[in-house]
Every structure is written in C-alpha cells, then in structure tokens.
N, C-alpha and C positions, 0 to 999 in steps of 0.2 A: 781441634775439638777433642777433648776427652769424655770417656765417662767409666766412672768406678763404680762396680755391683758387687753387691754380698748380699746374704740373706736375712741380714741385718743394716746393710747401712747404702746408699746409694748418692752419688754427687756427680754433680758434671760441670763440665766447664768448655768454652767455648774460642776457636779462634781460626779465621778462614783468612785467604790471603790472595789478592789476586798479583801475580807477579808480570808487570804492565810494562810496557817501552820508557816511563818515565822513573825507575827505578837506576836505573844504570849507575848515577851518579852516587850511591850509598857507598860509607865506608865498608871494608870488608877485613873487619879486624879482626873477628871471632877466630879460634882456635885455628879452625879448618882450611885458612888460605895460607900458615905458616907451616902444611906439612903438605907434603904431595901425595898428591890418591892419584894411582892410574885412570887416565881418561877424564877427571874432572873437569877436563873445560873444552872436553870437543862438543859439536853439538850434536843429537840424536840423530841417526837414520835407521832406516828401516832393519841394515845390516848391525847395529850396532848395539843394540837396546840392553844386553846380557853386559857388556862394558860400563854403559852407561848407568845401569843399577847397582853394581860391585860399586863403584865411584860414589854414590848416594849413599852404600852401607858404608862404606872407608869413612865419606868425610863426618856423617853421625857418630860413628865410634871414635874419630877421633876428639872429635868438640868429648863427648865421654870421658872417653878416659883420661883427656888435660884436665879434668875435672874430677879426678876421681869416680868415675861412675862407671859402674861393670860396661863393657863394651855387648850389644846387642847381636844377636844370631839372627840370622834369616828364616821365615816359617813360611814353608809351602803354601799353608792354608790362606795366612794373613796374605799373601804375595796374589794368592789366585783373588782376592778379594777386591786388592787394589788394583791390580792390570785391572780386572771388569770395570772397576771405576772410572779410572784413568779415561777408560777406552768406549766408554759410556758417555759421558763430559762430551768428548769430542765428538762422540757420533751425533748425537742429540742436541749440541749445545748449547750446556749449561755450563756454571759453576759454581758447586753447593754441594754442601756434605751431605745434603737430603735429596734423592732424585725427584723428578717429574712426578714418577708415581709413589710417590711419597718413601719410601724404603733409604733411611739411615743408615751410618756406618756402620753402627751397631746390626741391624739386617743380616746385612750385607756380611758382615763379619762369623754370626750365628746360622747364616745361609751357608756361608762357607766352613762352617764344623770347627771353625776354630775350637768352638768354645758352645755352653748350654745356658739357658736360661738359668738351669738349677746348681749350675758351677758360680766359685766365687772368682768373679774376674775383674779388670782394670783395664781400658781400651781408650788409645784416642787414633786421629786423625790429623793429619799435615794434607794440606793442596798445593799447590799453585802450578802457574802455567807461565812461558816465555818464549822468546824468539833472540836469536844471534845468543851472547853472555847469560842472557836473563833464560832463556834455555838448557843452559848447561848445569850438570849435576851442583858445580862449586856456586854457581849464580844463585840456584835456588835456595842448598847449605847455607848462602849467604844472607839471601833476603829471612829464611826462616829464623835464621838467628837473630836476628833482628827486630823478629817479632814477637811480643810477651808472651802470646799463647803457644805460638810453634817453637817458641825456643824450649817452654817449659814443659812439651811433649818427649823434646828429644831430649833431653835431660830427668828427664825424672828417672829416678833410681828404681822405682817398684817395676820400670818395664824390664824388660827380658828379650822378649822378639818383635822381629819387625818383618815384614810384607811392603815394597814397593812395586810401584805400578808406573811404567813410561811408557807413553806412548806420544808418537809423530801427529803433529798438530794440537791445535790449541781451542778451546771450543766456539770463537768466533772465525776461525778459520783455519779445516784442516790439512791446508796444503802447505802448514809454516806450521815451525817451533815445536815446543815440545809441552806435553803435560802430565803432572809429577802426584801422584798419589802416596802416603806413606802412612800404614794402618801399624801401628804400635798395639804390647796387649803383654799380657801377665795372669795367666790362670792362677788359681789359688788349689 
C-alpha cells in the first residue's frame, strides 16, 4: 500500500500479500536471489531478528540498485512503526494494513513522528507472513517481487528510507514463522 501527500496533490495505491504455505513453488528470479545478503534464508528467532532485518534491507537495496535506484537507508522512526505492526498482527490476529481499531499505516506512521500532516510526504506499506522458506527475509524479498503492488513499493525511486518490522509468529499462529512489516516513506 502506498500513499503520496502534499498540499496540493494526494494518490494512493494499494497492495497486501499474504505469504501462505502454498507459495513455495514460485520462481525466484528477481535480482535478490542472484547476490548474497547475510542471513537471508535462515529463519527468524527470538535471538536473531537484528540479522534478519539487515537481510530484508540488503535484499531491497539490492533488487535497487540492479535497477538503478538509489539504495534506501534505515529510519528509526519508520522502523519503530513497523515492529508495532508486525507485533500487533500477531498479537491480535489479523492481517491488514488497517488495524481492529481502525488506525492505517499512514497513523501509525504520523503516530510515530515520521512525518506531519502539514509536510509533503510519500508512504507505503509491504506485509506478509510465513513459516520454513516462506519465513525467511529472501522468501518474502521473493514473494514481494512478485507482486505488482509490493514490487512497485520497493522500487519506486521517490522513496528514500525504510522501517522494517519482524517479529516470531504469524497471525494465525504465534508459536511458528515469521511476520514481515516494511513502511517505506520520503518527506518533502
């Protein structure tokens, strides 16, 4: 899910993903399975999660920069936005860019001071969740590339920094797999 604000011009665009045991089988030809990111294909544990988010930012910037597209930095703020997400899914289980109680990414983003109402900004949104392969930073990389919306979050050129959020379990059950939050964004 993206969405771009100014004080002129506003658009949004939309794409959730749930990353399911019957995915396995997809090709995995995107950029990001032809270069190696540390830890990209272990799976999440409790001990490991700082590993396995470095692995998430590698394999985005790599799909990037095979692409010509500035490679993205990591933002405290966006980062605190999506762990809450991530970690919220699981608790509560759901899966949706909109919570229970109604509060969006965009919220959830302006909750976390990214950014203001009265700034000109561009934001989206990547989800999914998995268990075994479909779990691991390169599985999700993979499936997202895969997908129109989430391919065209990580690649779009106006973004700049990113915020991911992993956490252990999945929001139909959290004693398995992993769940993947990735808040993209670009003040003006």
């Amino acid at each position: 899910m993206s969405t771009s604000h100014s004080t002129r011009l506003s658009a949004f665009a939309c794409g959730a993903l749930l990353v399911a045991f019957g995915f396995a089988g997809a090709p995995t030809a995107h950029a990001a399975t032809r270069t190696d990111c540390p830890n990209a294909d272990v799976e999440l544990t409790a001990s490991n999660s700082d590993d396995v988010r470095a692995a998430v930012l590698c394999l985005i910037n790599v799909d990037r920069t095979q692409r010509r597209v500035a490679p993205l930095r990591e933002n405290a703020k966006l980062r605190s936005a999506a762990v809450a997400h991530s970690s919220d899914m699981v608790r509560n289980g759901y899966f949706a860019h909109t919570a229970p109680n109604g509060d969006t990414f965009v919220d959830r983003i302006l909750d976390a001071r990214y950014t203001t109402r009265n700034q000109e900004w561009s934001l989206g949104e990547n989800l999914a969740w998995g268990t075994g392969e479909l779990g691991t930073a390169r599985g999700v990389q993979s499936a997202w590339m895969h997908s129109i919306g989430h391919r065209a979050n990580i690649l779009k050129p106006a973004y700049r920094e990113l915020g991911i959020g992993v956490r252990t379990g999945v929001p139909t059950d959290s004693g398995v797999g992993a769940t993947f939050t990735t808040d993209f964004g670009v003040k003006g």
